[in-house]
C-alpha positions in Angstrom: 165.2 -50.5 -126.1 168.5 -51.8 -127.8 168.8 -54.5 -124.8 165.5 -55.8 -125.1 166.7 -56.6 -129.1 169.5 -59.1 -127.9 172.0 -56.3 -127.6 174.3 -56.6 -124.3 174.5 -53.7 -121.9 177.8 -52.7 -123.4 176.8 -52.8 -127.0 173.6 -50.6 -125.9 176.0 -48.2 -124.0 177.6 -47.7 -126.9 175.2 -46.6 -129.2 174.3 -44.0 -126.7 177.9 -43.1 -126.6 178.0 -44.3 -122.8 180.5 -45.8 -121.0 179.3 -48.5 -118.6 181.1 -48.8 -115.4 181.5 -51.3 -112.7 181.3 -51.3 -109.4 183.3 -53.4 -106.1 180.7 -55.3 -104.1 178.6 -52.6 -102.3 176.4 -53.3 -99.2 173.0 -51.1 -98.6 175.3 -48.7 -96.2 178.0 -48.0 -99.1 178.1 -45.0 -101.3 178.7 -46.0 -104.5 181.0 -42.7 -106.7 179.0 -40.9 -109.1 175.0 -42.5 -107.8 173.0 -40.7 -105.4 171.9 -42.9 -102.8 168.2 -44.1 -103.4 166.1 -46.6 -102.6 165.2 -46.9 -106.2 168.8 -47.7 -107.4 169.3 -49.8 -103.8 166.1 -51.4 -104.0 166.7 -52.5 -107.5 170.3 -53.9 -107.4 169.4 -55.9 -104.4 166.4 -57.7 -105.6 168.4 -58.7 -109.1 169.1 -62.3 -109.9 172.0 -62.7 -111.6 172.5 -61.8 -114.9 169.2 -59.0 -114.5 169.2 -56.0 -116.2 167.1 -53.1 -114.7 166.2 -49.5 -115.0 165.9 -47.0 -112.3 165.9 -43.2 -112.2 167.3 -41.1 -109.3 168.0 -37.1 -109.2 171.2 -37.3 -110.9 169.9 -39.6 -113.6 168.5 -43.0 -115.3 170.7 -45.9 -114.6 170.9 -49.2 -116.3 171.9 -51.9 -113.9 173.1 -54.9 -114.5 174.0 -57.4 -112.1 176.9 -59.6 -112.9 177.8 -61.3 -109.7 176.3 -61.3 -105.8 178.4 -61.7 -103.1 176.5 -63.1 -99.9 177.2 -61.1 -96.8 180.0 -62.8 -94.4 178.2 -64.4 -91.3 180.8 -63.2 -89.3 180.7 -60.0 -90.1 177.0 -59.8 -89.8 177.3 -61.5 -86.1 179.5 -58.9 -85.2 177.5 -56.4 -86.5 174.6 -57.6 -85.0 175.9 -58.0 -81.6 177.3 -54.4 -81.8 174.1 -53.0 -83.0 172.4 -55.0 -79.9 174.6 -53.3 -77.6 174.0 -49.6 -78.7 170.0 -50.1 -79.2 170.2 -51.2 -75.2 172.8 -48.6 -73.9 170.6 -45.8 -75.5 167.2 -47.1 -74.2 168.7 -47.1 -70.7 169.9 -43.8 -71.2 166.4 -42.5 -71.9 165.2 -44.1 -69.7 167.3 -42.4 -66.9 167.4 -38.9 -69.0 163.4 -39.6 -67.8 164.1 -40.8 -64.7 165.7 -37.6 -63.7 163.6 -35.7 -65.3 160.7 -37.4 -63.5 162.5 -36.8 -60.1 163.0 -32.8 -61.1 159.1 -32.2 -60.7 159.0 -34.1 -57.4 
């Protein structure tokens, strides 16, 4: 592989008359233009260090990763997404529970 001979990602892309593209800052929820989701590409990209290159395959394709820079989650956001998350786990378990309830009480 051209990378593994000291060649950057661009200069390989090249060769191969690819154009390499760059992403924003994606989370494991974003879709990310022209990649399928998979936990292959996911999985990959967010066990990188930076400056890692990796290959993964999905359906539409190999892709050659490489991550430049990591952007740590905002622990704001993450509180509020928590706490939100918290919320809707609890509202639905006490709606099945009284969706049983009642269903319970029917055969009585």
């Amino acid at each position: 592989m051209k990378i593994k001979e000291g060649k950057s990602l661009n200069q390989a892309a090249s060769i191969f008359h690819k154009k390499p593209r760059t992403t924003n800052f994606f989370s494991m929820r974003d879709f990310i233009p022209e990649v399928p989701y998979s936990s292959e590409f996911y999985g990959l990209a967010f066990t990188m260090k930076k400056g890692d290159i990796g290959l993964t395959s999905t359906k539409k394709g190999t892709f050659i990763i490489e991550l430049v820079e990591r952007k740590e989650a905002e622990k704001e956001d993450f509180e509020q997404l928590s706490a939100t998350l918290f919320v809707n786990i609890m509202m639905k378990k006490r709606n099945d529970y009284e969706t049983c309830l009642s269903w319970l009480q029917k055969d009585q």
